[in-house]
Each structure stands twice: as C-alpha cells, then as structure tokens.
C-alpha positions as CSV (number, residue, x, y, z in Angstrom):
1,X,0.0,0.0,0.0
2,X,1.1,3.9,-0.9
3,X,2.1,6.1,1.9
4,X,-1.0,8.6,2.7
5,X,0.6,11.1,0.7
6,X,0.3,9.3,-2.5
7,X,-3.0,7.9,-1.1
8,X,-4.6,11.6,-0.8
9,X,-3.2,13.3,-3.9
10,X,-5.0,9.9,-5.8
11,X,-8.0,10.9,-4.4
12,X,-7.7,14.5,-4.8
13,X,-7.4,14.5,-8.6
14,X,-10.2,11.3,-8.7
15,X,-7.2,8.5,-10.1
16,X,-9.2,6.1,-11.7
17,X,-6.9,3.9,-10.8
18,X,-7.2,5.0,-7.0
19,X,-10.0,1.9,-6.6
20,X,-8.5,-0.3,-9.3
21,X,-7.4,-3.8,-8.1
22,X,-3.8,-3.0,-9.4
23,X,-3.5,-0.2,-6.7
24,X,-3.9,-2.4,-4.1
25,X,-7.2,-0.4,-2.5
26,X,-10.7,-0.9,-2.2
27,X,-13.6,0.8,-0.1
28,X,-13.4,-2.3,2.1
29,X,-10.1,-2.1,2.5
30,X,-9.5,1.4,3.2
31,X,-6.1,0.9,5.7
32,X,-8.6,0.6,8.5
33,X,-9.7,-2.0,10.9
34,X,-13.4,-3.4,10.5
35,X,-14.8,-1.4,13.5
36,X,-13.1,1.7,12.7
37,X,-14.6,1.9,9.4
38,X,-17.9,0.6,10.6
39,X,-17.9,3.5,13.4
40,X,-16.7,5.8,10.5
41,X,-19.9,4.9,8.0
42,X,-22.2,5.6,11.0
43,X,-21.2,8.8,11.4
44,X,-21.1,9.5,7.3
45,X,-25.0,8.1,7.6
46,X,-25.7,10.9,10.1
47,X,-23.6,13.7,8.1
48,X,-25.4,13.4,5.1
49,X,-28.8,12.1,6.7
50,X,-28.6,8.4,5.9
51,X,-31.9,6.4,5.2
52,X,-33.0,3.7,8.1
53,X,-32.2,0.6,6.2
54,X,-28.6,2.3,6.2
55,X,-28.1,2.6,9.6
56,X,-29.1,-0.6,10.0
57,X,-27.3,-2.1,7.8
58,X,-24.2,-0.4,8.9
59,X,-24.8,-0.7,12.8
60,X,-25.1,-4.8,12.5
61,X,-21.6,-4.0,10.4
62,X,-20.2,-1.9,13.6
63,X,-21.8,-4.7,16.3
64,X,-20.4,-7.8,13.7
65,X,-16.7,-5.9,14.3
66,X,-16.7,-5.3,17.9
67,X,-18.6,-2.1,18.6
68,X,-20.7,-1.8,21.1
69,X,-23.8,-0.3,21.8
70,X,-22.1,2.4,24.0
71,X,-19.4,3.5,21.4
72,X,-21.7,3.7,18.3
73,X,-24.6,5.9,20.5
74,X,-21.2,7.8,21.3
75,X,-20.4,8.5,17.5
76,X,-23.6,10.7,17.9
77,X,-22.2,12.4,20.9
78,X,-18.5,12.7,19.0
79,X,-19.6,14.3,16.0
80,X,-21.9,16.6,17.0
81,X,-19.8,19.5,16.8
82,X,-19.0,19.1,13.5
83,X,-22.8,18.0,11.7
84,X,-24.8,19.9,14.0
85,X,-27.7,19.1,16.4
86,X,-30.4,18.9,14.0
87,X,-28.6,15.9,12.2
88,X,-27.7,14.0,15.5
89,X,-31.3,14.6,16.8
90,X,-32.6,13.4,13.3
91,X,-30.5,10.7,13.2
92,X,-30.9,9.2,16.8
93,X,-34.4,7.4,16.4
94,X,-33.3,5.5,13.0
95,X,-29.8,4.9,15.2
96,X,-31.8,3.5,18.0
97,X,-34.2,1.5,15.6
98,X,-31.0,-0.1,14.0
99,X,-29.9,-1.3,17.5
100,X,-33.6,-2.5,18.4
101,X,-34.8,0.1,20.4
102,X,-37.9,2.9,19.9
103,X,-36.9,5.7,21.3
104,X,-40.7,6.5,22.2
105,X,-40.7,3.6,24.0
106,X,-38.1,4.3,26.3
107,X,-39.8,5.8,30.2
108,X,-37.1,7.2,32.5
C-alpha cells in the first residue's frame, strides 16, 4: 500500500486507478480496521442524513466488528460539533431503531 501522501493526492485529482485492483485499494479495504470503518460509516450516515435501512445495515456492520452499543450511541455524541444538532437529533431514532430500540418507547 502507498504512503497517505500518495493515497490523498489519488484521491484529490479522482485517479481512476485509485480503486482499481492494481492499486492495491478498495472501499473495504481502506487501511482501516473493521470497527473503525464501521464506526466511520455511522457517522457518514448521520452527516449526510442516511436512510433507516442504512443505519441498520451499517450498525449490525459496527456490532459484527466489535462495537458496542455504547461506542456507536457515542459516535452521535462525537460528532456533534462538527454535523450539528439537527442531524444528530434526526438521526438518533433511526440509530436507535438499528440497535432495536424505539426511542418513544423508552420511560425514564
């Protein structure tokens, strides 16, 4: 694999060749452990307001690599600052869907 130099300037000018099986890189195999890029894909879902079979699909990805329950509801917490409240507190019920719970249903 390139050093993250070569790695960024490939993806900054959109190499084809950047995802090509000759590079040595695909999206699976981004340099990143299975629950780091699971935890990463959550919090792309909540950045640009991910559909419900999305998070689900992607939570079961985060809980299949290790995650827990604790550090993905904390991925809401993390990246607040940067998306904004609005997209946290939109994303939260289809978050808490994908890990079997209804929010509504929840009592103090």
């Amino acid at each position: 694999m390139s050093d993250y130099k070569d790695r960024l300037r490939r993806i900054a000018v959109n190499d084809p060749l950047l995802l090509d099986d000759e590079f040595g890189v695909s999206c699976d195999d981004a340099g990143l452990d299975a629950k780091t890029l699971a935890i990463a894909r959550l919090a792309s879902l909540v950045a640009v307001g991910g559909s419900e079979p999305s998070f689900g699909e992607h939570a079961d990805a985060a809980l299949s690599a290790g995650a827990t329950t604790d550090e993905i509801v904390a991925v809401l917490i993390g990246i607040r600052p940067v998306v904004g409240t609005p997209r946290v507190v939109t994303a939260a019920p289809l978050l808490a869907l994908a890990l079997g719970l209804d929010v509504d249903a929840i009592v103090d």
